[in-house]
C-alpha positions in Angstrom: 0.0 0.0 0.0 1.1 3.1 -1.3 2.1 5.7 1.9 -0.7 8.3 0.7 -3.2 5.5 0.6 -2.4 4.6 4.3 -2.9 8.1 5.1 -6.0 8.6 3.4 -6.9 5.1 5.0 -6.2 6.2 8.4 -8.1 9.9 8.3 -10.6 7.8 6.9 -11.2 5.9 9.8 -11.5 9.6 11.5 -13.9 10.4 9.5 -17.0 10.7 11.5 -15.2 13.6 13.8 -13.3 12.4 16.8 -13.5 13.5 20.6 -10.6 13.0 21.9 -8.7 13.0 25.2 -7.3 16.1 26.4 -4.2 15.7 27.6 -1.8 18.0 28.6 1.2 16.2 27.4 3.6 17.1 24.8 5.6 14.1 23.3 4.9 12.4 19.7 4.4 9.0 22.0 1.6 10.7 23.5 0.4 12.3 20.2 -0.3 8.7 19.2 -1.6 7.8 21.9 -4.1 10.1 21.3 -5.1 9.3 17.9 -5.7 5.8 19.5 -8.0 6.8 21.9 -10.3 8.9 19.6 -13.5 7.9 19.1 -16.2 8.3 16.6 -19.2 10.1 17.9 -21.0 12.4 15.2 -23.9 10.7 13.1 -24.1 13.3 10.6 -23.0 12.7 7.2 -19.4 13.5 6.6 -19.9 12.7 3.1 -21.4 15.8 2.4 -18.9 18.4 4.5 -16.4 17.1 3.4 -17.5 18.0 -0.3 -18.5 21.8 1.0 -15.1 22.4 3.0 -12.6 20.5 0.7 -11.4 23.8 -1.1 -11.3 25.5 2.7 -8.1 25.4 4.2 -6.9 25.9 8.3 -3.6 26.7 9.2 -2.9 25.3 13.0 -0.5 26.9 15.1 -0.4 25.2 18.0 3.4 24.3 19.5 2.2 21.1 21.1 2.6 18.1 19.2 -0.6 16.5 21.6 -3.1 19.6 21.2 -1.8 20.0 17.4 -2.6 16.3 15.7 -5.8 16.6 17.9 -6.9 19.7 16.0 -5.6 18.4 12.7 -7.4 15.1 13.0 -10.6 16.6 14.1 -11.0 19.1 11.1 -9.7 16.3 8.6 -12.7 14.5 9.7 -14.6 17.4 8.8 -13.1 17.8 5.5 -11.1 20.6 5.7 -7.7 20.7 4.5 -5.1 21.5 7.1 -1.8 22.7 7.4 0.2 23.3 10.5 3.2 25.6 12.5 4.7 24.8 15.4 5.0 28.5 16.4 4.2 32.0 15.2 7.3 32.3 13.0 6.0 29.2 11.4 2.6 30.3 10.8 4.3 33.4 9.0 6.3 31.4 6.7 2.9 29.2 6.3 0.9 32.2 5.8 3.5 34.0 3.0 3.5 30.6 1.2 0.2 29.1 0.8 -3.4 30.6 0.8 -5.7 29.6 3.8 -9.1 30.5 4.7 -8.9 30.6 9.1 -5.9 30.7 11.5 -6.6 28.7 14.7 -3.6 29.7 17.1 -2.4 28.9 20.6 -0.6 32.2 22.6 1.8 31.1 24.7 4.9 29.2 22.1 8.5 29.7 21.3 10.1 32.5 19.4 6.9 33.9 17.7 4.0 34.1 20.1 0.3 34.0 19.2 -0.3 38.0 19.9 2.9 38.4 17.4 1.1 36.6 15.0 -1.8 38.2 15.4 -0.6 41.8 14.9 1.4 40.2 11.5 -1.7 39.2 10.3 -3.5 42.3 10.8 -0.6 44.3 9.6 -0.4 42.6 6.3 -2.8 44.1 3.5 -3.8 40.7 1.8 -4.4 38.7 5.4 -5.9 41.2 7.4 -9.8 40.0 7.1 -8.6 36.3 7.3 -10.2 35.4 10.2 -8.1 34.1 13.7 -9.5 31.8 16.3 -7.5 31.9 19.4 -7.4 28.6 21.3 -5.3 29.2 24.6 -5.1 28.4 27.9 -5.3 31.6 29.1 -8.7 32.1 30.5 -8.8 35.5 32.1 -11.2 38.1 31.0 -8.2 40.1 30.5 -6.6 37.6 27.9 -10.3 37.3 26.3 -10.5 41.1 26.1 -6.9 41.7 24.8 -7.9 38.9 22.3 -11.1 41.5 21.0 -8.7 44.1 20.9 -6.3 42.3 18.7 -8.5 42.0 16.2 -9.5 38.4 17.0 -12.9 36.8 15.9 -13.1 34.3 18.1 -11.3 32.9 21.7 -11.7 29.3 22.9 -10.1 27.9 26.3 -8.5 24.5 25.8 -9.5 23.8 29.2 -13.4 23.8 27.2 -12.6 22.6 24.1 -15.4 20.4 22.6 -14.9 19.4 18.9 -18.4 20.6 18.1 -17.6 24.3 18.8 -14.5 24.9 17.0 -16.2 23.1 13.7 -19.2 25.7 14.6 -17.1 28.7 14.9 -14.9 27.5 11.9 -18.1 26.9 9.4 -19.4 30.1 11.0 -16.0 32.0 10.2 -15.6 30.8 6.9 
């Protein structure tokens, strides 16, 4: 079997949405871990996202490994394609390079933070209506206003995550 066919074999398997467990861990043994715990859970027919958001791109920036393939699995389900940064500088070279259609980003990483980010995005002519989901584990309403003022169109807490809302604010985004 051809290594793209696996691929496309395992997402497949995926392909009813997954919820998975939400661990704070951050080691590729633990990233696989948690693609082996998922667990299918949406009845809804796939078939037919996938058709509407294959043309729809989401660029992850998320610098743990655990939190990243979670995200990336989750909205592969859900027919989006996906590419991901392990930090803002990352998502820069990411965003300079290829055309996506929502940033999901994390604050707190190495070298390039998430409000960096942010304010490149904004600055830039051609991104600044792309819209940026923050997905942090900052939870004050400090971080949530700073967020708004950022230019931000949505903030989600890890701590809360639930599959169904990100692919809600995603479509909604979109």
């Amino acid at each position: 079997m051809k290594r793209l066919e696996k691929r496309q074999l395992r997402l497949k398997r995926f392909n009813d949405a997954a919820i998975c467990s939400n661990e704070n861990i951050d080691t590729k043994k633990n990233a696989t871990r948690v693609k082996t715990t998922c667990k299918k859970n949406m009845s809804t027919n796939n078939t037919n996202l996938s058709a509407i958001n294959q043309q729809q791109t989401v660029l992850i920036v998320e610098d743990s490994i655990t939190a990243r393939t979670m995200l990336e699995y989750v909205l592969v389900a859900a027919g989006y394609q996906v590419k991901t940064a392990n930090d803002g500088l990352e998502g820069q070279q990411v965003l300079d390079s290829y055309k996506v259609d929502i940033v999901l980003s994390d604050i707190d990483m190495p070298r390039v933070d998430g409000w960096a980010l942010i304010n490149y995005i904004r600055s830039r002519e051609h991104l600044q209506h792309l819209p940026v989901v923050l997905l942090s584990g900052l939870q004050t309403a400090e971080d949530r206003q700073r967020g708004i003022a950022a230019g931000v169109n949505d903030y989600l807490i890890k701590e809360n995550f639930r599959q169904k809302d990100l692919l809600t604010v995603v479509r909604r985004l979109i």
